[in-house]
N, C-alpha and C positions, 0 to 999 in steps of 0.2 A: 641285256644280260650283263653285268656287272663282271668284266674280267682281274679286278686290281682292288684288295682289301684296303680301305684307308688306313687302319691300324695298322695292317702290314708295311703300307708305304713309309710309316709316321719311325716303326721299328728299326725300320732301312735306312737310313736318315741318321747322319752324322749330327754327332748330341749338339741341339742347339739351334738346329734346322727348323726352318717354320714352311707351311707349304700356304698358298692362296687358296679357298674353297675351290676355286674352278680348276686348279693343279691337278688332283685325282680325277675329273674327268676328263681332262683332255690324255692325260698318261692311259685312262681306260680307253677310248676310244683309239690311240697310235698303238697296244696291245690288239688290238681286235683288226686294224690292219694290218701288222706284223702278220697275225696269224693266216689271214685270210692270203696274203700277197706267200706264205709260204705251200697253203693250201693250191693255190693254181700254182706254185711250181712243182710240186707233188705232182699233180694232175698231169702237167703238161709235161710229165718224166714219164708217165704212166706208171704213176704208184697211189695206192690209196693210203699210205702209210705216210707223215710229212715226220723228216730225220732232222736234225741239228745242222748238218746244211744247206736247208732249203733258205734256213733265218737269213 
């Protein structure tokens, strides 16, 4: 599942900025860690809700 729009990325991006095709996927996949690594600390709080600083 795709967490990180390329256009989005491309929008983000100080004018002038070029990205490598494989740039957007490896940024989706460290987005999909973040997540997950904040999801077990939720868990391991015992919350099923993950807050701003679980990041």
């Amino acid at each position: 599942m795709a967490l990180v729009v390329k256009n989005a990325v491309k929008k983000a991006a100080p004018k002038g900025m070029r990205f490598s095709g494989d740039f957007v996927a490896a940024l989706d996949k460290r987005v999909g860690e973040i997540v997950n690594e904040a999801a077990e600390r939720a868990k391991s709080n015992k919350r099923a809700t993950c807050r701003p600083y679980d990041l």
